[in-house]
N, C-alpha and C positions, 0 to 999 in steps of 0.2 A: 504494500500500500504506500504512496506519495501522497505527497500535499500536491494539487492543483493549485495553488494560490498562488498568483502572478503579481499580486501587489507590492510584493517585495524583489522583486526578480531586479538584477540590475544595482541594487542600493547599494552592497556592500563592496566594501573599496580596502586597497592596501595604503597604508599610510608608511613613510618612509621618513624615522624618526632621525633629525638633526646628530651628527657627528663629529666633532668638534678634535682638532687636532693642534696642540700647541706648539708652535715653532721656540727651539731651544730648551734652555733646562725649565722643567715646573717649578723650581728652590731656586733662587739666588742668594747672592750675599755679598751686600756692597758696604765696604767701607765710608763712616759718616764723612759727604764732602767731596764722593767719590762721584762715579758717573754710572748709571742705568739706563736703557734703553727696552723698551719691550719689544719684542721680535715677533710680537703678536702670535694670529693664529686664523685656522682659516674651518668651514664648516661646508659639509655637503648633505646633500638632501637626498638618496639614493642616487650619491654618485656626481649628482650634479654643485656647483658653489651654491653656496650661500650665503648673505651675508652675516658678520659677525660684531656684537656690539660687546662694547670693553666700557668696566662698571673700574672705578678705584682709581688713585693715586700713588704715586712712590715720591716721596720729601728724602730727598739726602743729607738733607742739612740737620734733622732729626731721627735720632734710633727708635728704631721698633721695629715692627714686623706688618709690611705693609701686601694686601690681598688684592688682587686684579682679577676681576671677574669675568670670563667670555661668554656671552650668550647666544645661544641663536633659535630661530623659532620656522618650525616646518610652516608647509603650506596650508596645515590643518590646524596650525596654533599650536601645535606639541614642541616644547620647546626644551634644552639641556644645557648644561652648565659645566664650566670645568675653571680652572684656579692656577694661578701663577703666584708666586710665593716671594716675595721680596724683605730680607733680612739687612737694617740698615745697622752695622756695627758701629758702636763707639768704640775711642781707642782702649780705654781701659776697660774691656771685655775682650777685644782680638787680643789683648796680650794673654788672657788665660786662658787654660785647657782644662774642662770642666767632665774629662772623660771617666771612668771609674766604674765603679760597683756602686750602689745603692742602695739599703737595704729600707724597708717600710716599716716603721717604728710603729706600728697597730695591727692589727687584723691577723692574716694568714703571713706575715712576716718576709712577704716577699720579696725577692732581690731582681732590680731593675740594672742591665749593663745601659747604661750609657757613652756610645761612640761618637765620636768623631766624622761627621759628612765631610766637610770642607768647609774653612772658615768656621763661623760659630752656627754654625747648622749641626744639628744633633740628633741623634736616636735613638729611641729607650726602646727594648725589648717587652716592657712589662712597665705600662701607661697606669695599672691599677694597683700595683704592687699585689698582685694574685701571686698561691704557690706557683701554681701550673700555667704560665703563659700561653695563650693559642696566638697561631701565626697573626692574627688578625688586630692583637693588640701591642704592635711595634708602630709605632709612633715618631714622626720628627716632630724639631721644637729647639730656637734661636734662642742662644745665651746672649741676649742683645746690648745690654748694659749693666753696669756693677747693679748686681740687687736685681737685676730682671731678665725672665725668662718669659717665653710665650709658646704656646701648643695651638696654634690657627687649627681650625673646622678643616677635617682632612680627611678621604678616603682612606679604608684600609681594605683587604679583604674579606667582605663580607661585615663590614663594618663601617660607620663614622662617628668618628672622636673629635674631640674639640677640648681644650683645658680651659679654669678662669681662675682666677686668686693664686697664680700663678709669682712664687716668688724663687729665690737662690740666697744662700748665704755658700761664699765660695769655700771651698776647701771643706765646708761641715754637712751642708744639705739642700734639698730642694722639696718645694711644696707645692701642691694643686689639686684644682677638684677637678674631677671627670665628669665629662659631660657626654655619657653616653646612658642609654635605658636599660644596662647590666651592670651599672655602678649605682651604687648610691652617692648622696650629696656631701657626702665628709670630705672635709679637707685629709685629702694624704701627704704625708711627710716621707720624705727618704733620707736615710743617714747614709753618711756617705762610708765604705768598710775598711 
């Protein structure tokens, strides 16, 4: 048995959801005073261009960790997102190296390796200080000036993280809350081992 029903015959359609591809690195990291340049990025629609709108700022002449947004939007309105990461260093942060062990003074006690990207771009293996880390909670995040660190809204796999009350005391510890729906809202701390 079929449906005879011709009223809908024809309606359904393929939609060819925006794809966004960032020219150069996603992470940067420019020394404050330094020069940036965005290398943009370009988006297609199955296949074909599209155009691409850029949301953010980068100030070199102030540290922090500045976010450039690309958007673009199909022909049916479905639209996608993706991120460029700009890390403005002050001098007295590029001189330290804030790489180590970290262990989480609460909970499940667990130890976060913090590496070394390039410049003061960094990544903690364990964003929650969980025993058992899953691949998905490795994290970057700019040691961008004495006393300040920043964990920007960031894919991972099968994941998005984001940190806030984000701080560093160098050589002893670092702090932040997770901002994700598997963490609770406690500030965590890491000692440093």
């Amino acid at each position: 048995m079929s449906c005879e029903d011709k009223t809908t015959e024809g309606i359904s359609s393929i939609t060819n959801y925006p794809i966004i591809t960032i020219k150069g690195d996603q992470w940067n990291v420019v020394n404050v005073g330094g020069t940036f340049t965005d290398a943009g990025a370009t988006a297609t629609e199955g296949g074909q261009d599209i155009a691409v709108k850029v949301v953010g700022t980068v100030d070199t002449k102030t540290p922090g960790v500045y976010i450039l947004e690309y958007q673009a939007v199909n022909k049916d309105g479905f639209s996608s997102v993706d991120y460029r990461y700009v890390g403005v260093i002050s001098a007295a942060a590029a001189a330290v190296d804030i790489s180590g062990k970290y262990q989480r003074n609460a909970g499940a006690f667990g130890v976060s390796t913090v590496t070394r990207v390039k410049g003061n771009l960094y990544k903690t293996d364990n964003v929650g200080g969980v025993l058992a880390p899953a691949a998905g909670e490795t994290v970057y995040f700019y040691y961008y000036d004495k006393g300040k660190i920043e964990c920007p809204y960031q894919l991972t796999p099968g994941n998005s993280f984001e940190c806030e009350s984000e701080s560093i005391k160098e050589g002893v510890s670092y702090s932040w809350i997770v901002l994700n729906p598997l963490f609770g809202t406690a500030l965590r701390t890491f000692e440093k081992l």
